[in-house]
C-alpha positions in Angstrom: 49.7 2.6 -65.6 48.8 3.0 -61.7 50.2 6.1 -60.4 51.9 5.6 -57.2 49.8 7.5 -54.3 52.1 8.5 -51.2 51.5 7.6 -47.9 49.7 10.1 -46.0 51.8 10.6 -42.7 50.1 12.1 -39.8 51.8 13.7 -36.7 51.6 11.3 -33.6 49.0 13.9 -32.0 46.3 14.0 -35.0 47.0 9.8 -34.9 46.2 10.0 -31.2 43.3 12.3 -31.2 41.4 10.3 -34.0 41.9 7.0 -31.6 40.0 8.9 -28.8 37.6 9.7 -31.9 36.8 6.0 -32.1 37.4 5.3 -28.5 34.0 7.7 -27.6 32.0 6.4 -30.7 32.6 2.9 -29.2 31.6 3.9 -25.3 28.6 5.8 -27.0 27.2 2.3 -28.8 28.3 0.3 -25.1 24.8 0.0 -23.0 26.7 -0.2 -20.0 27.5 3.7 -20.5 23.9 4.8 -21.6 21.1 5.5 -19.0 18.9 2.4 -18.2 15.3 2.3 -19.4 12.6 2.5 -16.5 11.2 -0.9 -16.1 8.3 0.2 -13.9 7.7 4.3 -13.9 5.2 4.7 -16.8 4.8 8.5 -16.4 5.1 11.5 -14.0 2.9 14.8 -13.5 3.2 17.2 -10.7 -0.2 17.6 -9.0 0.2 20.4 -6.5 2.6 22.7 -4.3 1.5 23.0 -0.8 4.0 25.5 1.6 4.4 24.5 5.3 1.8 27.5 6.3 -1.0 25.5 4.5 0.3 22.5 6.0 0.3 23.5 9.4 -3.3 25.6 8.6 -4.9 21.9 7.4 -3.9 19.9 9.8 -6.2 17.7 12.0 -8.6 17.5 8.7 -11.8 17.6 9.1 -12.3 16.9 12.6 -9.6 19.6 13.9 -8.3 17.1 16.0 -6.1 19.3 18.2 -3.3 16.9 18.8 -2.6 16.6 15.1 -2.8 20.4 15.0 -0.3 20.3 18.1 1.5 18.0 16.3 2.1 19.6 13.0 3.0 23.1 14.9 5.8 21.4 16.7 7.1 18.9 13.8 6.4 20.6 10.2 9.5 21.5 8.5 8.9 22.3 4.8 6.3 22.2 2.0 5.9 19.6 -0.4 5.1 19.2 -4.4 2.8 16.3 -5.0 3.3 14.3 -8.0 1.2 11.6 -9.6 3.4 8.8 -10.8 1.7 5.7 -13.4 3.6 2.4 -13.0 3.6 -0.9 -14.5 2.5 -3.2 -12.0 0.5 -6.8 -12.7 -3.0 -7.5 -12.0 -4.7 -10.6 -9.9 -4.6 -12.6 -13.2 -0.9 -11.7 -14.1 -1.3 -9.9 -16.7 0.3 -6.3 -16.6 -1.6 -3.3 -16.2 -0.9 0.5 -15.3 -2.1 1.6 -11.8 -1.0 4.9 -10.1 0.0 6.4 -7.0 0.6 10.1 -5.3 4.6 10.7 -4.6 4.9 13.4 -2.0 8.7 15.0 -2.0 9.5 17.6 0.5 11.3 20.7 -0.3 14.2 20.3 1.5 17.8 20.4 1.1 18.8 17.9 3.8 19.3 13.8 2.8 15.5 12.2 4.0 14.1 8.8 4.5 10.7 7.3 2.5 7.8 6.0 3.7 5.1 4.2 1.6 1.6 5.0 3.3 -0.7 2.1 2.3 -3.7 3.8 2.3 -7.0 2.5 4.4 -10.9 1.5 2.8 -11.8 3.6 0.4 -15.3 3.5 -2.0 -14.8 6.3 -4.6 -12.1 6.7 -7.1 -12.2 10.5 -6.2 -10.8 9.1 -2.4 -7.2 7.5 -4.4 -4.4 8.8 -3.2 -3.0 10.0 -6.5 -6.4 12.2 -7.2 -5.3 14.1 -3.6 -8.9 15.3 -3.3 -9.5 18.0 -0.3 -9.6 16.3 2.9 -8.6 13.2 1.4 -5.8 10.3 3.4 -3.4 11.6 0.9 -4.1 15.2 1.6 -4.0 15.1 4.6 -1.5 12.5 6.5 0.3 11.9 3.5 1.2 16.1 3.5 1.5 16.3 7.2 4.8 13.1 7.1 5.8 15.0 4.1 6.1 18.0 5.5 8.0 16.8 8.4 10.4 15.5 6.4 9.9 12.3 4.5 9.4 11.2 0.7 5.6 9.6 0.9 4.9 7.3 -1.5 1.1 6.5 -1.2 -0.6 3.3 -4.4 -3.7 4.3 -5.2 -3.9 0.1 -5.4 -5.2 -1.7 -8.3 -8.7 -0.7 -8.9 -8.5 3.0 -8.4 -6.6 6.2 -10.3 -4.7 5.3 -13.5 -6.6 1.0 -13.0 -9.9 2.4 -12.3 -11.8 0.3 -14.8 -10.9 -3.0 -13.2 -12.6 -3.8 -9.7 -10.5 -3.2 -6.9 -9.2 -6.6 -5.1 -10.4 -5.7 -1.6 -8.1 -7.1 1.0 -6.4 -9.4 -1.5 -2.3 -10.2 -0.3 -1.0 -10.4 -2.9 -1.8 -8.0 -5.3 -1.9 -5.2 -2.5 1.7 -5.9 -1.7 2.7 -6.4 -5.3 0.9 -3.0 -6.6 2.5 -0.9 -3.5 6.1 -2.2 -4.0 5.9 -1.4 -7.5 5.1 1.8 -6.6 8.0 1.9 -4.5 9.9 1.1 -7.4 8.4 3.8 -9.4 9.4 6.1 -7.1 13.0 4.8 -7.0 13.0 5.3 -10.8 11.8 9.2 -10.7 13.4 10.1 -7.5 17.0 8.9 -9.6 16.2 11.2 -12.4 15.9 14.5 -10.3 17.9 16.4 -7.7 15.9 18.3 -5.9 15.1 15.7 -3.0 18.2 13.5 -1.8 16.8 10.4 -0.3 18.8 8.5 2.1 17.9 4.8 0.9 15.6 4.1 4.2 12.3 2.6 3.7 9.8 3.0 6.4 6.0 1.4 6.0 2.9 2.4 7.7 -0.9 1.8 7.4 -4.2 1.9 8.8 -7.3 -0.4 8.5 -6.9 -2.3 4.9 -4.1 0.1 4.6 -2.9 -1.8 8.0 -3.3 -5.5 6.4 -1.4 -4.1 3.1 1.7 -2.9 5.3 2.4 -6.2 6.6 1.6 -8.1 3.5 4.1 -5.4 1.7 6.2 -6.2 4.5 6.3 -10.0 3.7 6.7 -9.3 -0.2 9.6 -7.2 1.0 11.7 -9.4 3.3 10.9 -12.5 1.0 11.6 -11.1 -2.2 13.1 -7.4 -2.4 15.5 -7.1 0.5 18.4 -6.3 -2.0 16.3 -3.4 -3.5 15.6 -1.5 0.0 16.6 -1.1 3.2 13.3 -1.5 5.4 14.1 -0.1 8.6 10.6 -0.5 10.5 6.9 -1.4 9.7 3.8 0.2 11.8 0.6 -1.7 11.2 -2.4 -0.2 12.2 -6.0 -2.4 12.9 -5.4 -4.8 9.9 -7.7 -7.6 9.2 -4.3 -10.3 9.5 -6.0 -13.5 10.7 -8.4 -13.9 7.8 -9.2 -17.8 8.9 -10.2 -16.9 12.4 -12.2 -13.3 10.8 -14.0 -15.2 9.0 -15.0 -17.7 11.3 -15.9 -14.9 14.0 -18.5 -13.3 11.4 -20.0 -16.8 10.0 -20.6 -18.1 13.3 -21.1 -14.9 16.1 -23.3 -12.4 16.0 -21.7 -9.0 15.1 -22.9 -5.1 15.6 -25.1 -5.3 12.4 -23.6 -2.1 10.9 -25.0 -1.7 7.1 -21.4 -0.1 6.4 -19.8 -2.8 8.3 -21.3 -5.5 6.3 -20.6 -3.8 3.2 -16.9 -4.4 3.8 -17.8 -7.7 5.2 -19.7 -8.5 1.8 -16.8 -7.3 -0.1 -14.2 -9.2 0.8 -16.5 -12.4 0.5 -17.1 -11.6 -3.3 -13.6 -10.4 -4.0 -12.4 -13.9 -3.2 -14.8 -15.7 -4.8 -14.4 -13.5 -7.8 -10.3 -13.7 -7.7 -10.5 -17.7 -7.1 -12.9 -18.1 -9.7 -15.2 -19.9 -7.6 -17.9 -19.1 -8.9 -20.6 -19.6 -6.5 -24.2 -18.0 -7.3 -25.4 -15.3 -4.6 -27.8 -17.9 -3.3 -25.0 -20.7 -2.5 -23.5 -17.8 -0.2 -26.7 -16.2 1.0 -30.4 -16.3 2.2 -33.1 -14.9 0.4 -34.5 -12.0 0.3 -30.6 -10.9 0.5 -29.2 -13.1 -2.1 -31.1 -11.2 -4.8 -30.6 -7.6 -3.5 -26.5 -9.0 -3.5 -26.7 -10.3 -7.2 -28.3 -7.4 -8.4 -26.1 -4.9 -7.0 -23.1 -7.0 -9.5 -20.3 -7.1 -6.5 -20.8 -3.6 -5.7 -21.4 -3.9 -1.6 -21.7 0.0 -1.5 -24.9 -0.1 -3.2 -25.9 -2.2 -0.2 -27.3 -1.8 3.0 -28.1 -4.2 5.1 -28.5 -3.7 8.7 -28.7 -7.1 10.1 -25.8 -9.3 12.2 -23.5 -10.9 9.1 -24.4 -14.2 10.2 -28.0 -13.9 9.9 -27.8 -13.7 6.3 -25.5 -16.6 5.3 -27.3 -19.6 4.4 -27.0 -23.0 6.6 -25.3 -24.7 3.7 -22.8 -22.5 3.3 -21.7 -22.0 7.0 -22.1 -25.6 7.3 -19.3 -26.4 4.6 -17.1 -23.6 6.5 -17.1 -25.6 9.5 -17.1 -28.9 8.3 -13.8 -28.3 6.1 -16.2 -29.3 2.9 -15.5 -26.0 1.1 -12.3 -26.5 0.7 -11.5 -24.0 -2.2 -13.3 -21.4 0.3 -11.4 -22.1 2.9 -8.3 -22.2 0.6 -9.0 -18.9 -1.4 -9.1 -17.5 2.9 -6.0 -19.1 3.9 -4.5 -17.3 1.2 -4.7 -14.5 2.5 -3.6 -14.6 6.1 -0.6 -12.7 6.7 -0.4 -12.9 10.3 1.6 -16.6 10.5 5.3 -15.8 9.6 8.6 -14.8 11.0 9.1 -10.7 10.5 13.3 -9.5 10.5 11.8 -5.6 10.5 11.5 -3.9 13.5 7.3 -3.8 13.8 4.6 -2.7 15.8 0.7 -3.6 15.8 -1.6 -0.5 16.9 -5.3 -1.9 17.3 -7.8 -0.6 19.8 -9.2 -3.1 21.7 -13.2 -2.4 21.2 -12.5 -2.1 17.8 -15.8 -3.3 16.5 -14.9 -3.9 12.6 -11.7 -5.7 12.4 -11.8 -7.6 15.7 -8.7 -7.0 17.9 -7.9 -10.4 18.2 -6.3 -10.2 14.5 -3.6 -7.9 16.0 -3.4 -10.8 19.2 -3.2 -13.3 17.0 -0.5 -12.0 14.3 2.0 -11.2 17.3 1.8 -14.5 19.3 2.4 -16.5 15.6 5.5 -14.4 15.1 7.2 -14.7 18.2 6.1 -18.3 18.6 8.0 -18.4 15.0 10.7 -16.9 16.4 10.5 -13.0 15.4 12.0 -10.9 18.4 11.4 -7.2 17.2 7.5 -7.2 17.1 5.4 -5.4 19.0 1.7 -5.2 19.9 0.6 -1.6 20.9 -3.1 -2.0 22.0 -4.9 1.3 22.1 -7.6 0.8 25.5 -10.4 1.2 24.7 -10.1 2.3 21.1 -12.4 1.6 18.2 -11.9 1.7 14.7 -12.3 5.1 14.3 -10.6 6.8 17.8 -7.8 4.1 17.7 -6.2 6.1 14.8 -4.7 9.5 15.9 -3.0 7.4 18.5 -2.2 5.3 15.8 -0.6 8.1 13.5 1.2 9.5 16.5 2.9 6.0 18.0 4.1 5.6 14.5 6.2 8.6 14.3 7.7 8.8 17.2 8.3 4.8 16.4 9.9 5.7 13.0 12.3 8.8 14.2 13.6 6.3 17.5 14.9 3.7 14.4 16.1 6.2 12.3 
């Protein structure tokens, strides 16, 4: 015989406060309550504290230029802490890899802006921004912006920190702009999981040389594709190599200075590309002997180079021949690729290039600003620097860009 078992009656409170029981269980299983997993920040480490004294102390680098030293007395703010963030970024064949980059925060209590410093030519791993070796781009301008008040992030690019054992794709678009907008989105990622730094959501860019030619290709990638994600508010592009077709042309067909380091850079782009666009070609399809061996041997490694001839000179016949003829066409393709000069900007930008400027001819800078306001663009503006080369064109450079970034800001 069953034995009748009474009904367990509970007051209306205990019924109540076992429903809010249930009611968090079920908000702790719901994923729209739970943090979201990072999609591109691999890993963080802090590198380094530096306070403003040392910042002011350092600044000018190596040279002691005095209005960088002038500059930094008048402008520093704070100290920063340095951090190395990896990322998850994708390679030139797709495939994912991890590269790295240096974040630089300020220590500040007031709401700041970012910029991302794409970082100009560099040979040695030891040089990548998130190593921050003494006297280093990282160490030096990256701090100095820092310390006036603004998150820096600076990619190492593919090919140097945490991706050091694939090649570096010199002067390649598209994986320059892809590898420093991940970064950007690292940064997004670990700046949201501290509270130290309160960033304003205002995206500045800036770069010099190759560093120059990646701003405005990250620019593109930017306005194209991730406009939702930030709020770019300018671009300063300093003596980038923008026109590849007509670069190209100039140092196939004119004679240039004849700088061995000049011709290294010259020599890397050229096997970059043909490396990238698998085509393929043997030394000697590119070059004339006895330079077509010394350029095999050194197995795409132009630093182990040094040849002190005009860039011209050593180019076979057949080759240039096929340039101007329009027979190479996956050449010419794999070059096209890679201009960045021939679209319509919505950023606020400005070129800085000095006008002797005996490595990346000025005309890139000429060239890129007529396209985009024959396209249309009405915010773009070329600074030219008289007189300026390479090298003296960029303190003028690093100064225009500031005072460019705090009238927009």
């Amino acid at each position: 015989m069953l034995k009748h078992i009474p009904t367990l009656k509970l007051p209306k409170i205990h019924i109540f406060f076992i429903a809010f029981l249930f009611f968090l269980a079920s908000c702790e299983k719901d994923p729209s309550t739970t943090p979201k997993e990072d999609q591109y920040l691999v890993s963080s480490s802090l590198i380094t504290t530096i306070s403003k004294e040392t910042v002011v102390q350092n600044a000018g680098g190596s040279t002691n230029d005095a209005q960088l030293k002038a500059f930094a007395a008048l402008y520093v703010k704070n100290g920063v802490k340095v951090y190395k963030l990896n990322y998850k970024t994708k390679n030139t064949d797709g495939q994912e890899i991890t590269a790295s980059g240096a974040l630089i925060m300020p220590e500040t209590d007031q709401s700041v802006s970012m910029i991302s410093i794409q970082h100009g030519t560099i040979t040695t791993d030891a040089e990548a921004p998130s190593n921050f070796g003494t006297g280093t781009e990282s160490a030096t301008m990256g701090t100095l912006f820092g310390a006036v008040g603004y998150i820096i992030s600076y990619p190492d690019y593919i090919g140097y920190g945490a991706s050091n054992n694939v090649p570096h794709p010199y002067e390649h678009r598209a994986s320059l702009a892809s590898a420093s907008l991940d970064m950007l989105r690292a940064a997004k990622e670990f700046i949201s999981h501290q509270n130290e730094v309160k960033w304003n959501d205002k995206l500045y860019i800036g770069g010099y040389s190759e560093g120059g030619y990646a701003t405005m290709s990250l620019q593109k990638k930017i306005e194209e594709e991730a406009s939702s994600e930030f709020n770019l508010i300018a671009s300063s592009c300093g003596a980038g190599a923008y026109d590849k077709t007509a670069f190209m042309k100039e140092i196939v067909n004119n004679t240039t200075i004849g700088v061995a380091a000049y011709n290294r850079l010259y020599l890397w782009v050229l096997l970059t590309y043909d490396r990238i666009y698998k085509l393929n070609k043997p030394a000697t399809y590119y070059f004339k002997e006895p330079w077509a061996t010394q350029i095999a041997a050194a197995n795409g490694d132009p630093s182990k180079l040094a040849i002190g001839v005009s860039f011209n000179t050593i180019l076979t016949d057949t080759f240039r021949k096929a340039l101007n003829d329009g027979t190479d066409a996956a050449f010419i393709n794999a070059i096209a690729d890679n201009n960045v000069y021939n679209w319509k900007p919505k950023t606020p930008t400005k070129l800085y290039h000095g006008n002797e400027d005996p490595l990346v001819f000025y005309f890139n800078s000429v060239n890129a600003v007529n396209a985009m306001k024959g396209l249309g663009a009405t915010n773009v503006e070329l600074i030219t620097i008289d007189k300026g080369t390479h090298s003296s064109s960029i303190t003028p450079f690093l100064l225009g860009t500031f005072t460019f970034f705090v009238s927009t800001n």
